[in-house]
N, C-alpha and C positions, 0 to 999 in steps of 0.2 A: 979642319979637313976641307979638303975644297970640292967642289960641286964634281966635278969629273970621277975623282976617287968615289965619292958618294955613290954616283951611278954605275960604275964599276962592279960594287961590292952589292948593289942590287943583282943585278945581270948576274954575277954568278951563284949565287944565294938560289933566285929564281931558277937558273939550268942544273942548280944540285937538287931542287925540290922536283923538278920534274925528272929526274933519272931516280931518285929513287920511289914516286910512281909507277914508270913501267917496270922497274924490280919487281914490286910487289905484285902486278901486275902477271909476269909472268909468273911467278912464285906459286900464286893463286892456281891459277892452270893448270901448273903442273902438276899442283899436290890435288885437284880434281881430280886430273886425267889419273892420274897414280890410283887415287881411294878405290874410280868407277873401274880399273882395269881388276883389281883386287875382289872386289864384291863378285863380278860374274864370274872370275874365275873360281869365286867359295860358292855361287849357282850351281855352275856346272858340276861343281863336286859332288854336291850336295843331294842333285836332281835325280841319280841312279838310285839312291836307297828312298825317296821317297815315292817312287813307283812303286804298284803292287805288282808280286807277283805274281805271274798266270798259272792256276793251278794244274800241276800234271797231271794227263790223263792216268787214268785208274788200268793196272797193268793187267785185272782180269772183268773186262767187260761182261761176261757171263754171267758173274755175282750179281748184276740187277734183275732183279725178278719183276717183270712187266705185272700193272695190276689190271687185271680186268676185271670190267664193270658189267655184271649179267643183270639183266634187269628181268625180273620175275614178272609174269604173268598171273596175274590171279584168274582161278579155276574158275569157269564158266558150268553154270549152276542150269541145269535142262529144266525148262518149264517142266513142271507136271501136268499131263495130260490128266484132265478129270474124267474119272471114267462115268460112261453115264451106262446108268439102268439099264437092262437088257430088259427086250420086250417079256413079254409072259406067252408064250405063245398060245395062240387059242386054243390049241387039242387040249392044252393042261387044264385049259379053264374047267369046272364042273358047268356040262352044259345043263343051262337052266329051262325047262320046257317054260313057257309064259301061255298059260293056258288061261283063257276068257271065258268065264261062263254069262253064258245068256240064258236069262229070266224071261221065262213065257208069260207074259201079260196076257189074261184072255181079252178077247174084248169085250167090251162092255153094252150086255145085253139093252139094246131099246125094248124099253118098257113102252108099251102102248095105256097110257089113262084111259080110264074108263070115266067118259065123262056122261052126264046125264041127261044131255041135250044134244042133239044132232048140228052138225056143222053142214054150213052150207054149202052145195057142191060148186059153187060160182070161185068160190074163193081158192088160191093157188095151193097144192096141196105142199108146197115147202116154203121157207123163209128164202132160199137163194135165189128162187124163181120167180121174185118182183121186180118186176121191169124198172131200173131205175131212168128217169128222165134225163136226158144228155145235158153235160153244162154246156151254159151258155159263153162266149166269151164276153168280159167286161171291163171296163178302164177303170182306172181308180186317177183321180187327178190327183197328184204329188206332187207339190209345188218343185219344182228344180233348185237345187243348191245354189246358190248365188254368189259369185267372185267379187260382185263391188255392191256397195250399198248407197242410196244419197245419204244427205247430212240429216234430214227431216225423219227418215228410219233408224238413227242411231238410238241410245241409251239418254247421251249426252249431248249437246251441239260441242264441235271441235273447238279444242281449248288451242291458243298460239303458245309456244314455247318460245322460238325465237321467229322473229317477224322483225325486217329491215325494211327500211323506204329504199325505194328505185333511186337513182340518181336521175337529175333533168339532164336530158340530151345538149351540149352545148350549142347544138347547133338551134333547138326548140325556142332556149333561153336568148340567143343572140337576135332569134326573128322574132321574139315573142309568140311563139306560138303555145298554145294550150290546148290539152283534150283530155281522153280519155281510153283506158282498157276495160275490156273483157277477157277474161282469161278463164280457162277450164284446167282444174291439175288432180291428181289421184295422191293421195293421204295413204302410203301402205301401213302396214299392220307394225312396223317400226316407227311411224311417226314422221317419214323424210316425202318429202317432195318430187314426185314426179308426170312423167305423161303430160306436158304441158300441151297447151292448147289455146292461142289466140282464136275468138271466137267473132270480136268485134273489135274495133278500135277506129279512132277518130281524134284526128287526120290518121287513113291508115299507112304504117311503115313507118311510123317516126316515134313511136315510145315503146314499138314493144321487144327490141331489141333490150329494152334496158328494166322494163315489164320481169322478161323471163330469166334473165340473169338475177334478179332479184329475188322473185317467186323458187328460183332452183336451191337457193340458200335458207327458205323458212325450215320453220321442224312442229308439229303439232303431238299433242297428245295422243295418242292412236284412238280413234271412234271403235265404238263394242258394240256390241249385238248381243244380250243376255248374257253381260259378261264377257265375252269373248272376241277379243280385238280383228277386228274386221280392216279390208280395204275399202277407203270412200271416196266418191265421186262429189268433188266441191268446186263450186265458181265464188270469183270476185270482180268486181269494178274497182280499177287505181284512177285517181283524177290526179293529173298532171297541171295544178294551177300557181301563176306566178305571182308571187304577196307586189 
């Protein structure tokens, strides 16, 4: 067979294989289109009896008997008034006379003694009739109550509880300077620190700033007086010296 014929019988092999493509092609289609025309129209058939129906009204409205809802009130219960006691009145009372008897005391005859000696006529003839002498006025010295005590009239000499060193003035420290305080402060009846009082110091104005800030933080024992804790008047001397 020669080459021409060859290709020939290709070429029409290939145009019968594609004509019977779009056969089927439309075949397919149409038996879609066909199935989906068929299904809606067994839809729509179908669709009236799967609806419910709407119930008809009821041909005698009247039959319903409305309920109503009374809501009771419970009965309201009146306080009882307590009665109270009626007076008694007085006419009913049995008047009662309240009669006092009084007891005559006679009095009580003065007996005159008979004594055996005569009395002197100088002398006053009754006890009420002695002249008594006028008082005098007088002072009574009463030492006065006293608010603070020294340390030397105490019980005990003041015991330190807490007692801190002053800090050196930077300024003291850098000139080398040194000295010293006197200070006065009052011990109350708690034991705490106050009333301070520079009394002396040297150089003055340059340690006692740092003196009373320190003195303000002690705390002592409280001083007693027969027991009984007193406020006391105490001095000390700080010496401010550099090792």
């Amino acid at each position: 067979m020669s080459q021409e014929s060859m290709t020939a019988v290709i070429h029409n092999f290939s145009s019968s294989t594609s004509g019977k493509r779009r056969f089927f092609n439309i075949l397919g289609w149409t038996w879609a289109i066909v199935f989906s025309a068929v299904l809606n129209a067994f839809l729509f058939g179908i669709m009236p009896g799967m609806i419910q129906k709407i119930p008809e009204k009821q041909d005698n409205p009247e039959t319903i008997q409305a309920v109503q809802v009374v809501r009771m009130k419970k009965p309201e219960i009146p306080p009882q008034k307590k009665e109270r006691p009626r007076p008694v009145d007085q006419e009913q009372k049995p008047a009662q006379a309240k009669t006092r008897t009084k007891l005559h005391t006679p009095d009580p005859q003065t007996l005159k003694p008979r004594l055996p000696f005569e009395l002197n006529p100088k002398l006053p003839g009754a006890a009420d009739s002695l002249l008594m002498p006028g008082l005098e006025h007088f002072a009574l010295n009463v030492p006065a109550f006293k608010t603070q005590y020294l340390a030397d009239e105490l019980d005990a000499p003041l015991t330190p509880l807490v007692r801190l060193s002053p800090l050196y003035p930077v300024r003291a420290s850098r000139n080398s300077i040194q000295g010293w305080v006197k200070i006065q402060f009052t011990v109350n009846t708690s034991g705490y620190v106050e009333n301070l009082k520079i009394l002396e110091a040297e150089p003055a104005g340059i340690f006692d700033k740092s003196v009373i800030n320190c003195l303000a933080q002690w705390k002592f024992k409280p001083g007693t007086v027969d027991g009984v804790a007193v406020s006391t008047l105490a001095q000390t001397t700080i010496n401010f010296q550099l090792e």
